[in-house]
Backbone bond lengths (Angstrom), bond angles and torsions (degrees), N, CA, C in turn:
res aa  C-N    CA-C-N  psi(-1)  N-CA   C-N-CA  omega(-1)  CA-C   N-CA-C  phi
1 X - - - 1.461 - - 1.527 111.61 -
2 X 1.133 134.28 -42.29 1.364 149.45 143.52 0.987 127.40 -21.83
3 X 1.689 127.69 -36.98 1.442 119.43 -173.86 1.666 104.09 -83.23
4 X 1.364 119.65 110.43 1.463 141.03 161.06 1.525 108.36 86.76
5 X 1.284 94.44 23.53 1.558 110.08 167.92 1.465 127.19 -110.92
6 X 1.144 154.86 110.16 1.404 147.60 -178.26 1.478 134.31 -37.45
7 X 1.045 143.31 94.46 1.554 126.96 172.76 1.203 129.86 3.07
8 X 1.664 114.94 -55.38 1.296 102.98 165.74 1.422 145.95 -99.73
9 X 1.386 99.93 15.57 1.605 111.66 -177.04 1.986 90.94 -102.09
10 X 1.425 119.30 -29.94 1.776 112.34 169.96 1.480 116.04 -79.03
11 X 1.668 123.94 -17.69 1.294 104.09 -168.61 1.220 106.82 -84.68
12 X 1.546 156.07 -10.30 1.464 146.78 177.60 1.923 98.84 -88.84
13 X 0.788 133.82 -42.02 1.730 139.25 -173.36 1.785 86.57 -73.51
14 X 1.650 128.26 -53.36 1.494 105.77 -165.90 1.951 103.97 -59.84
15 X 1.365 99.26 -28.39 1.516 96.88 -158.00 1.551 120.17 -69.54
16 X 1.837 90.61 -21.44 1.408 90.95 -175.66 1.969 101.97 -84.44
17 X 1.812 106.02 -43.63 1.691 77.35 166.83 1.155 150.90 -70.47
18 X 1.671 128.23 11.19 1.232 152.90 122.95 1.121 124.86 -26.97
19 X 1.247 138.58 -66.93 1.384 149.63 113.59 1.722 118.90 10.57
20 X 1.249 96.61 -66.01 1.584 112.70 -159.15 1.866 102.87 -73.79
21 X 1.173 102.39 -43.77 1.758 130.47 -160.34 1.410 117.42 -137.55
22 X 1.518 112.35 52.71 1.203 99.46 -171.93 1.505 126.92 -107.24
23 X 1.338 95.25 48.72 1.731 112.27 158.10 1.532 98.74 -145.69
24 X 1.311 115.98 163.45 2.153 113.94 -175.81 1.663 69.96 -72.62
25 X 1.420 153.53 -86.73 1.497 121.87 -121.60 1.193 108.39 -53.05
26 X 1.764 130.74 -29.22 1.434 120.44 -164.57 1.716 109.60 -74.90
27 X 1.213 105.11 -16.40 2.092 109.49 -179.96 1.711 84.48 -85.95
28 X 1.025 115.73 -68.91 1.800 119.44 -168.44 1.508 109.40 -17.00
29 X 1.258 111.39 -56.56 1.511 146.77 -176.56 1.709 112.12 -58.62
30 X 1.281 117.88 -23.25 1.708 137.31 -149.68 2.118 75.20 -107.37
31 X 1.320 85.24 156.04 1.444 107.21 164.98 1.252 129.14 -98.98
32 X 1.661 112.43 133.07 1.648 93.62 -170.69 1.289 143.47 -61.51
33 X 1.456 104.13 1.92 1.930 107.83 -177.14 1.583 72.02 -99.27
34 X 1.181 151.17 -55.92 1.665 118.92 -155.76 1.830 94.54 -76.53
35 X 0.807 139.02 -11.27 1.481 107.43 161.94 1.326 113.77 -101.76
36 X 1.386 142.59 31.69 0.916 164.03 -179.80 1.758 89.04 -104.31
37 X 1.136 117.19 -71.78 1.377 134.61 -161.18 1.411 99.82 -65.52
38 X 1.394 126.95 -12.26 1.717 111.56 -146.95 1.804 61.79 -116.16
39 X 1.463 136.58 -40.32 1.505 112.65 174.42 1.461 135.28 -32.08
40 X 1.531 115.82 -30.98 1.235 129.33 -156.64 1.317 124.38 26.95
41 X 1.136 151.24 -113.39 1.219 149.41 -129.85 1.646 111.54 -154.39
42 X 1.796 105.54 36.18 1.315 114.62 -171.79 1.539 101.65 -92.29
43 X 1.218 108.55 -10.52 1.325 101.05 179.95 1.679 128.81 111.07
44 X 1.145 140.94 -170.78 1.218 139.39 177.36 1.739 115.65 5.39
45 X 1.337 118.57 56.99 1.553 117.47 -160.79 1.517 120.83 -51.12
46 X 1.443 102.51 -22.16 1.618 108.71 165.00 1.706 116.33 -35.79
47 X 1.074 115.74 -55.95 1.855 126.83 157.91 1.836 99.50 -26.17
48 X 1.295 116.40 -50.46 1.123 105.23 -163.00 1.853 125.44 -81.27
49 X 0.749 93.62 -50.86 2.168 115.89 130.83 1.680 110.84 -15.60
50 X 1.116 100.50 -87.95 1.446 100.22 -178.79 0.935 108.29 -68.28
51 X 1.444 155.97 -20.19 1.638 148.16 158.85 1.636 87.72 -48.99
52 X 1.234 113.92 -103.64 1.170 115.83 179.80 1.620 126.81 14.87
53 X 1.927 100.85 -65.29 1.347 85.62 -171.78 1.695 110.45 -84.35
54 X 1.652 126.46 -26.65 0.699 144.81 126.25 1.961 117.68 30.86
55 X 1.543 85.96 -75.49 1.713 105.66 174.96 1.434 123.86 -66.99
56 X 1.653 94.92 -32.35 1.348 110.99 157.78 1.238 129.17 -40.35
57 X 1.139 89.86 -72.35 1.915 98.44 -179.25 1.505 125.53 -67.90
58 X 1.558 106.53 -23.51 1.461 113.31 168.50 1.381 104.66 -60.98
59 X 1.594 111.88 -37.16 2.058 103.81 -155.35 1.574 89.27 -91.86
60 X 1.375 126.31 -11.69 1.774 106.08 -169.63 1.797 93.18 -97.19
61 X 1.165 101.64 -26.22 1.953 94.39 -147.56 1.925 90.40 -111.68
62 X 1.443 140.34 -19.95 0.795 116.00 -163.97 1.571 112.85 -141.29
63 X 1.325 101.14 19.57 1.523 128.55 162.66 1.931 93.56 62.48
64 X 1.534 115.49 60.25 1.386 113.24 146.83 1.661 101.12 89.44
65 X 1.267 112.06 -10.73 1.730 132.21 -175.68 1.353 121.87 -99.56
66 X 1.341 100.04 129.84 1.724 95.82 172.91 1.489 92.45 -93.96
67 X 1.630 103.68 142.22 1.472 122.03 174.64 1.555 110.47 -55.60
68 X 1.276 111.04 -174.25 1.413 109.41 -170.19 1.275 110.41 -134.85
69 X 1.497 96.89 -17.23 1.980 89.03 -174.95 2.025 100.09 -128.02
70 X 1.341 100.79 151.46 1.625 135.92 -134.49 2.201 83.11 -63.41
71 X 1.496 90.56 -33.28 2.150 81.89 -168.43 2.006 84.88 -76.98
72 X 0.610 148.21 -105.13 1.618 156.36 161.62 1.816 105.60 26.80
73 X 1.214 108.36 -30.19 1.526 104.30 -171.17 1.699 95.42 -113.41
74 X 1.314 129.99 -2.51 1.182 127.24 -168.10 1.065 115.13 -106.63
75 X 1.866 105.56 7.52 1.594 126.09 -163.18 1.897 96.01 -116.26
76 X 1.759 108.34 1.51 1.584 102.08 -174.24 1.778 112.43 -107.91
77 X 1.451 101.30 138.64 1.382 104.64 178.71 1.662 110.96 -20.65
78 X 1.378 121.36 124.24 1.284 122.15 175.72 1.626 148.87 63.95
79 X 1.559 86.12 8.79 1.310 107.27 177.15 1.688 102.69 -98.28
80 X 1.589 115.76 138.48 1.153 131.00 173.25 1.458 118.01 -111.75
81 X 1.250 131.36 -161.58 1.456 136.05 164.98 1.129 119.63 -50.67
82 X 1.334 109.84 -49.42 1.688 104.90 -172.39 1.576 112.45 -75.78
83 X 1.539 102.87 -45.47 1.156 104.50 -170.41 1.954 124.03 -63.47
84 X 1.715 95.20 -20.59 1.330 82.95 -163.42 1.627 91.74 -93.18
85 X 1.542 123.56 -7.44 1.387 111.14 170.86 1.604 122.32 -93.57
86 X 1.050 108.47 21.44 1.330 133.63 175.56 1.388 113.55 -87.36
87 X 1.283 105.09 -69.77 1.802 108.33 178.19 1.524 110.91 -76.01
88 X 1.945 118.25 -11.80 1.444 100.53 169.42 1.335 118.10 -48.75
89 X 1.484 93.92 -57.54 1.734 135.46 -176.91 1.765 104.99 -50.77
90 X 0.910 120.04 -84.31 1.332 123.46 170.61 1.404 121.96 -40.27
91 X 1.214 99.47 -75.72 1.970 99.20 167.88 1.208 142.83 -34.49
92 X 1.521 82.03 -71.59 1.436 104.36 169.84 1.828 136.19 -89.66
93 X 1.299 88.74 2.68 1.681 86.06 176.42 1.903 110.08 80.57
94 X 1.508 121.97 7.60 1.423 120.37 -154.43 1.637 94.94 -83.27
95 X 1.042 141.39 159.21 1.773 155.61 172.42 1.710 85.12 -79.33
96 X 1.191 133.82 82.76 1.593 123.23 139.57 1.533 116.73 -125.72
97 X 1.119 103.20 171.51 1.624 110.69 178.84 1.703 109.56 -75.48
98 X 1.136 146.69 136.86 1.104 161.09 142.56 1.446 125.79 -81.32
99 X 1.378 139.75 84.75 1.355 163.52 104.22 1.266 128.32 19.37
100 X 1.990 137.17 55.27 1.191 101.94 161.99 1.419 120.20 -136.88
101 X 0.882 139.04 -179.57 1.522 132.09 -171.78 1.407 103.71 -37.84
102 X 1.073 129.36 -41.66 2.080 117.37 171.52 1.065 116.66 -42.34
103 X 1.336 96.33 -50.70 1.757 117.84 -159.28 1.678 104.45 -78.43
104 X 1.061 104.14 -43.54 1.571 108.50 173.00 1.734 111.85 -47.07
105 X 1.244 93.84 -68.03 1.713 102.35 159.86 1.081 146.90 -49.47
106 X 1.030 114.56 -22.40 1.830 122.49 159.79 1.371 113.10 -100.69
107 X 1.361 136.01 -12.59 1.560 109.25 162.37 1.804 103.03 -92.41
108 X 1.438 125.50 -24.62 1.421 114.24 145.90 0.926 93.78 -17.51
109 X 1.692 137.13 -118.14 1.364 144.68 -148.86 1.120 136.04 -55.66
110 X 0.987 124.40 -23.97 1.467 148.05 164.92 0.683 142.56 -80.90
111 X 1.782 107.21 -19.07 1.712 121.19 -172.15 1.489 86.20 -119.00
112 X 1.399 117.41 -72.01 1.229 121.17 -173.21 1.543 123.96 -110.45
113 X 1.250 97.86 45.20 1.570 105.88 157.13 1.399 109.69 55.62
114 X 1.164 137.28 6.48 1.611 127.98 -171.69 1.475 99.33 -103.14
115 X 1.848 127.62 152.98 1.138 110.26 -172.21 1.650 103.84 -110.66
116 X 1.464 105.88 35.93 1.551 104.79 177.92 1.947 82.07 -160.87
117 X 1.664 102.66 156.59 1.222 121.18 159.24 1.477 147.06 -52.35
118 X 1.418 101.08 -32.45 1.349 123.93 -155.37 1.721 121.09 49.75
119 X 1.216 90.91 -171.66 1.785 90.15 173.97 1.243 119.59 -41.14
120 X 1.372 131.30 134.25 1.856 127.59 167.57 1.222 109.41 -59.13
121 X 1.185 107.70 165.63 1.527 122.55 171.81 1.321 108.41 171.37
122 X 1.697 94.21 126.91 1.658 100.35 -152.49 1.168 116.83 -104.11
123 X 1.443 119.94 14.86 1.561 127.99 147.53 1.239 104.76 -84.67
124 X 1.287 155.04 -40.02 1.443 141.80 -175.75 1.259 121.40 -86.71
125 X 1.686 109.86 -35.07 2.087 106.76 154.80 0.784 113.10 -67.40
126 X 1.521 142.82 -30.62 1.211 124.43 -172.80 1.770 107.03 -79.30
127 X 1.149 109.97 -38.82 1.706 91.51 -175.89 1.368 103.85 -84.78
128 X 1.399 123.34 1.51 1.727 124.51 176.01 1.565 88.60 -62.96
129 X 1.675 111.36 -66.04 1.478 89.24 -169.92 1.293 120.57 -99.41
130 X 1.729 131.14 24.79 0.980 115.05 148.41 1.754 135.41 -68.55
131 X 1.456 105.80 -15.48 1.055 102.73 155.56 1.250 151.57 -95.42
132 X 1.002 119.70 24.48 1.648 162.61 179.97 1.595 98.12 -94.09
133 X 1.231 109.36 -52.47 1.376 101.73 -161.88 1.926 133.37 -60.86
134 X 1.474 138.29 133.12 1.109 118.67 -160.32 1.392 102.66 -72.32
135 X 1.746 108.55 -179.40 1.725 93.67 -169.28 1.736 93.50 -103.42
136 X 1.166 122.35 2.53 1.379 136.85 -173.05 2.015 94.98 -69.86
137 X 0.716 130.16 109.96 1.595 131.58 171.17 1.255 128.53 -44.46
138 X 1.373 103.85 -48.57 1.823 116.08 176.12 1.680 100.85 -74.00
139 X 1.348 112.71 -40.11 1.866 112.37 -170.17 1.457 91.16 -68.50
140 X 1.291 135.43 -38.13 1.615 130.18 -143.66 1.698 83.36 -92.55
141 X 1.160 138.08 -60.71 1.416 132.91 172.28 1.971 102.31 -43.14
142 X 0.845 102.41 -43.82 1.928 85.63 -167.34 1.646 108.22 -79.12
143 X 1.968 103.89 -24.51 1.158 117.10 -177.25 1.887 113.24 -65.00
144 X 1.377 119.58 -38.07 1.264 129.41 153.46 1.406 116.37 -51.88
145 X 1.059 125.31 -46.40 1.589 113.01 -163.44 1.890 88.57 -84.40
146 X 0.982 109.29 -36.97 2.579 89.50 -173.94 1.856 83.05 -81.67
147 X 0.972 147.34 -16.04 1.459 119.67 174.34 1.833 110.72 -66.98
148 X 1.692 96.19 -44.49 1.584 78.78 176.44 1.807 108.37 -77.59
149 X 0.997 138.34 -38.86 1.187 144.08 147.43 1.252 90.74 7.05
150 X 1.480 113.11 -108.60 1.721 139.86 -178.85 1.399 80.38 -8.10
151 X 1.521 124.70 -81.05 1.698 108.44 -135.11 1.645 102.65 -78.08
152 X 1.045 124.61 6.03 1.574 134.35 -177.37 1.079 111.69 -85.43
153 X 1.542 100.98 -60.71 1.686 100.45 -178.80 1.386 132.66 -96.92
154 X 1.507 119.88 -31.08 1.840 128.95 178.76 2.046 92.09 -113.25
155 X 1.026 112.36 -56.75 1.496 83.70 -163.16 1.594 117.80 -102.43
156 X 1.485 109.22 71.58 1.094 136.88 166.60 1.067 116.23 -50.04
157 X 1.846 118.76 143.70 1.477 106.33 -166.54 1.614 100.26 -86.45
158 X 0.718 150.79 -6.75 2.057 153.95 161.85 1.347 101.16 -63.63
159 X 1.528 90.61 -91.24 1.166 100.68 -163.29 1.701 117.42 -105.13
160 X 1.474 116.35 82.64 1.860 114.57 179.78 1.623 111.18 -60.10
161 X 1.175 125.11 138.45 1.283 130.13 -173.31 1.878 86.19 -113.99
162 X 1.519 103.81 83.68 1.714 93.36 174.16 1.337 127.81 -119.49
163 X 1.575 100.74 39.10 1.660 124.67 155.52 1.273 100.18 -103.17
164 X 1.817 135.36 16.11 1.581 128.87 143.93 1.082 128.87 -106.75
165 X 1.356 100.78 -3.28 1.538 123.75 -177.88 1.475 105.65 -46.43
166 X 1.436 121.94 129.64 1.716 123.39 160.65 1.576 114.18 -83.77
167 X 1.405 130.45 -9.52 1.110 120.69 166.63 1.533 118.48 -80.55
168 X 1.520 85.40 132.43 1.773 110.32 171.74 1.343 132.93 -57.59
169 X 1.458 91.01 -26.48 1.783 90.50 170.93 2.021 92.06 -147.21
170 X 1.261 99.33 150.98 1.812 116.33 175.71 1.653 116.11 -124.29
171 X 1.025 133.89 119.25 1.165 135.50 -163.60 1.603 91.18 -68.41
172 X 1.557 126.59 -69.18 0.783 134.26 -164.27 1.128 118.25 -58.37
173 X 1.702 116.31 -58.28 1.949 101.53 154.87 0.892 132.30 3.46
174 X 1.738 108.30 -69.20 1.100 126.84 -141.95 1.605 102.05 -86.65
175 X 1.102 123.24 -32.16 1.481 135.94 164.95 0.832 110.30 -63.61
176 X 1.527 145.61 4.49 1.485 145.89 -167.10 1.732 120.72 58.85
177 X 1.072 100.46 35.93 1.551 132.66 -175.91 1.656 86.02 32.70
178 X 1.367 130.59 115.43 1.143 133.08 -168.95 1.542 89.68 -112.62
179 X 1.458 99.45 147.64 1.996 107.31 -162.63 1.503 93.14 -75.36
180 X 1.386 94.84 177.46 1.747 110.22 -178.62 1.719 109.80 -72.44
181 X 1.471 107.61 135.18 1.655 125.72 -166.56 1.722 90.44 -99.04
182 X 1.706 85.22 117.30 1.601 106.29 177.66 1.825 107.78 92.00
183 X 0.693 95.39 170.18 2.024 115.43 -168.94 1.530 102.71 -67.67
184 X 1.310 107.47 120.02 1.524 120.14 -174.18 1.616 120.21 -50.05
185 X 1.028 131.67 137.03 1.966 123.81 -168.83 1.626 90.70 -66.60
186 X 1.613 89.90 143.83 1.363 108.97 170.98 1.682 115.66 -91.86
187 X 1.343 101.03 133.89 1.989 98.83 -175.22 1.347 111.18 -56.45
188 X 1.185 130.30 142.59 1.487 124.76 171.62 1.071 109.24 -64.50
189 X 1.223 151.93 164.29 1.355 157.10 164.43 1.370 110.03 -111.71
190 X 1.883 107.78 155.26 1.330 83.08 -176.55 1.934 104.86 -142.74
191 X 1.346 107.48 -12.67 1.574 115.60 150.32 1.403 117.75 -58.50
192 X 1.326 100.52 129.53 1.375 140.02 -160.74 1.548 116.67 53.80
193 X 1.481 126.40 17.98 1.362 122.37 150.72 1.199 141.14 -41.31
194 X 1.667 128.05 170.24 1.212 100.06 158.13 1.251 135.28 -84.28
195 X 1.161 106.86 -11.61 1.481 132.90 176.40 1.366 105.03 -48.19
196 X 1.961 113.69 -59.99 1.449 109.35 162.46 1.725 131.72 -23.34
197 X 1.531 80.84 -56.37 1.678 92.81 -150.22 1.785 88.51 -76.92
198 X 0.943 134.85 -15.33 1.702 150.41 176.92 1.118 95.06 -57.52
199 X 1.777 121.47 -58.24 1.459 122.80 -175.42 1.758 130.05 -83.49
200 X 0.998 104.07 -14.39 1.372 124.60 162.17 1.440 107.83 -57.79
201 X 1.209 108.47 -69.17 1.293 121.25 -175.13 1.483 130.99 -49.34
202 X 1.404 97.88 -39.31 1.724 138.97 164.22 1.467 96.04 -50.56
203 X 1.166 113.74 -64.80 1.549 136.15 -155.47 2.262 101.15 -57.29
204 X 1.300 92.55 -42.66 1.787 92.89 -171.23 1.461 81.92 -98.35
205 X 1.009 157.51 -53.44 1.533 120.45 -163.03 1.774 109.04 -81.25
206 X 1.697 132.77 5.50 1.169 128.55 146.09 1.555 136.27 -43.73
207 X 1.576 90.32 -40.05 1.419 126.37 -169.65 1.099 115.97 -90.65
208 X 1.215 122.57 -6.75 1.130 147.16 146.88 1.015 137.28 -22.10
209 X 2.139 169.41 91.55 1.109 133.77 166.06 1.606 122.10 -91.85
210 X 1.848 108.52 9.59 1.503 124.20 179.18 1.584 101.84 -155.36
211 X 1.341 112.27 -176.60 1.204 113.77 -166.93 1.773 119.39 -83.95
212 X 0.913 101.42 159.21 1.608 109.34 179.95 1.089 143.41 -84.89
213 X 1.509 135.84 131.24 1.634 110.83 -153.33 1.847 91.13 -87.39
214 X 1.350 110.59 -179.31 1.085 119.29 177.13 1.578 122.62 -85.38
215 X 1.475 106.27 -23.76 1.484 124.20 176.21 2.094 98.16 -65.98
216 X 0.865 106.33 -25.14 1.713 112.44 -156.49 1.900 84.38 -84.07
217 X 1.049 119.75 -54.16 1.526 135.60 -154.64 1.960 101.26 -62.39
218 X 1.481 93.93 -50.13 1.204 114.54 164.23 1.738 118.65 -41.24
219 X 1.096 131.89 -51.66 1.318 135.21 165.13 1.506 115.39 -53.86
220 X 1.204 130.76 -32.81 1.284 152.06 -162.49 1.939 92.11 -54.22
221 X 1.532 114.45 -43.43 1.034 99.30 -166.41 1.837 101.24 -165.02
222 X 1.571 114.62 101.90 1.489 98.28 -162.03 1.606 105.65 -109.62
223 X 1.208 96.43 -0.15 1.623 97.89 -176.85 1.781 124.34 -59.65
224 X 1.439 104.03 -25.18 1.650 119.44 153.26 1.544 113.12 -157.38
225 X 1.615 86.71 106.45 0.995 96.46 176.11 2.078 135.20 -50.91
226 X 1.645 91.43 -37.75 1.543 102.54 172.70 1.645 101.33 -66.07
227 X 1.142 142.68 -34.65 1.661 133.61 171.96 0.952 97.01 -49.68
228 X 1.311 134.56 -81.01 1.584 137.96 -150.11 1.532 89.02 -55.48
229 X 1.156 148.07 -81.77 1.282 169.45 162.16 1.827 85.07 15.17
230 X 1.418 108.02 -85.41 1.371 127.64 -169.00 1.700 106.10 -55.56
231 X 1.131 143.93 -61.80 1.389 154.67 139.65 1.864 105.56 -15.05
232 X 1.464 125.16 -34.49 1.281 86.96 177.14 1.471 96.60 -98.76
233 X 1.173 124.18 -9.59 1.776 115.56 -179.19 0.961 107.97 -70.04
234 X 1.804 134.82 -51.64 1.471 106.32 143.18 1.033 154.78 -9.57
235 X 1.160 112.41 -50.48 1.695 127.54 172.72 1.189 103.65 -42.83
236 X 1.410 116.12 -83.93 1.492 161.97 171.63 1.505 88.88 -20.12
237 X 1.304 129.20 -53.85 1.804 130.86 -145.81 1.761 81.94 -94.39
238 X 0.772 123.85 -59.09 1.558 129.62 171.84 1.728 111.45 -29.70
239 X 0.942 90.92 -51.54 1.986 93.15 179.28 1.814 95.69 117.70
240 X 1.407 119.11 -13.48 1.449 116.10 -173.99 1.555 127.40 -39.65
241 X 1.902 97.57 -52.66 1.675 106.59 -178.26 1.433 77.89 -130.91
242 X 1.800 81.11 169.21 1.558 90.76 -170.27 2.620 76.68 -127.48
243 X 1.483 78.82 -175.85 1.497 84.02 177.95 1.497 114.29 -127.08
244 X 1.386 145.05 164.63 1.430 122.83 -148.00 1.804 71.84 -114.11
245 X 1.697 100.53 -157.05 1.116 144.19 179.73 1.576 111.36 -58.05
246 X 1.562 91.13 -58.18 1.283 119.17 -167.40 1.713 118.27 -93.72
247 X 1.617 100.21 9.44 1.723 103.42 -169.37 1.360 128.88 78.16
248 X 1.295 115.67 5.63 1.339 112.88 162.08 1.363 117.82 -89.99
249 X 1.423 122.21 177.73 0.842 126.77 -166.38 2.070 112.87 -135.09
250 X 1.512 79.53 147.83 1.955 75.17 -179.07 1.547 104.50 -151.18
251 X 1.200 114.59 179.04 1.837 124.14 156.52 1.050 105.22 -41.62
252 X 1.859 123.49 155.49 0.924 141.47 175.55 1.579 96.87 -59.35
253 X 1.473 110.64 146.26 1.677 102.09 168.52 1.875 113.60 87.12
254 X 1.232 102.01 -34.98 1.403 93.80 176.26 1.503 132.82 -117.00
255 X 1.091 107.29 28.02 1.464 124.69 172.35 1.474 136.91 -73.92
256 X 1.482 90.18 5.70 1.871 116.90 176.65 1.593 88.98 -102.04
257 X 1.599 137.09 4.39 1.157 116.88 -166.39 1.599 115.66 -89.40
């Protein structure tokens, strides 16, 4: 729920599916337009999909348990590098490196003096900060969580606050923190995307308790019509909504409704 989502727009939606599903068999068990629906408006619903199947595989193959070690979790619907060395690390207490745009950014600066990351690449962050890491197990788990810390809270990529900094020495400091090499990243935007018109669309068949006519979907967004057009075949190609008999449209899963 976290990846490109904010802390505080995921922590009231994680708590309630905690609440709702709080073992993978009880989501496994749930249908995919109601956990589609219980996503609301976090965004990128694909996340919600791969939870889904996700729970699956925990309740058939791993008796109700998330695994514990980094090859075992990298084998589950939708888990990547970061994520599955994240909950080793976090969860489980395991000695791995943890990887994320903070973290990328402060040994940038710290290690090697640059005041931006450049492109990722997850053979060279990852052993950037595997060697950082203490060999003590409990320090190397707490030592991951204030590194991403650090890049969260004082050494922000705008604005670094590094008269709070706890490190003793800064590469980049020390270089006279030299500005970022090459043309600063441009913000994505996300009014009048398709991504928008993706969520709009998302948004009335949520609201939903049956399927949707196509005349209704159509209102959703008239300013181009070929976007909306292209944005719901997406949907559709995605596995998101499915389409009935009759041409309407609904959540994945509920189109027999």
């Amino acid at each position: 729920m976290l990846q490109q989502t904010p802390v505080a727009r995921v922590a009231p939606i994680w708590q309630e599916w905690i609440e709702r599903w709080p073992v993978p068999s009880a989501m496994a068990a749930a249908g995919r337009g109601e956990v589609l629906r219980a996503w609301g408006k976090l965004g990128y619903p694909r996340r919600a999909m791969r939870l889904h199947d996700c729970a699956a595989v925990l309740a058939e193959q791993h008796g109700d348990r998330t695994p514990e070690d980094v090859e075992t979790l990298l084998t589950l619907p939708g888990v990547g590098a970061y994520t599955a060395r994240a909950v080793a690390c976090f969860a489980h207490g395991q000695r791995v490196p943890v990887v994320d745009t903070n973290v990328r950014r402060v040994i940038a600066r710290a290690i090697h003096g640059r005041a931006d990351a450049g492109n990722p690449s997850t053979t060279r962050d990852l052993a950037d900060a595997q060697a950082l890491l203490p060999t003590d197990v409990p320090t190397a788990v707490t030592f991951s969580a204030a590194l991403m810390e650090l890049g969260a809270v004082i050494c922000k990529a705008r604005t670094p606050d590094c008269g709070r900094c706890p490190l003793p020495e800064c590469a980049w400091v020390s270089a006279g923190r030299p500005p970022l090499e090459g043309p600063a990243r441009s913000v994505q935007k996300f009014a009048g995307t398709d991504r928008q018109v993706r969520g709009l669309l998302m948004d009335v068949l949520r609201g939903s308790d049956s399927p949707v006519a196509k005349p209704r979907l159509d209102q959703v967004w008239t300013i181009d019509p070929g976007q909306r057009e292209r944005a719901l075949a997406s949907l559709l190609d995605d596995g998101l909504i499915e389409q009935t008999a009759h041409g309407d449209f609904a959540l994945a899963g509920e189109a027999g409704r």
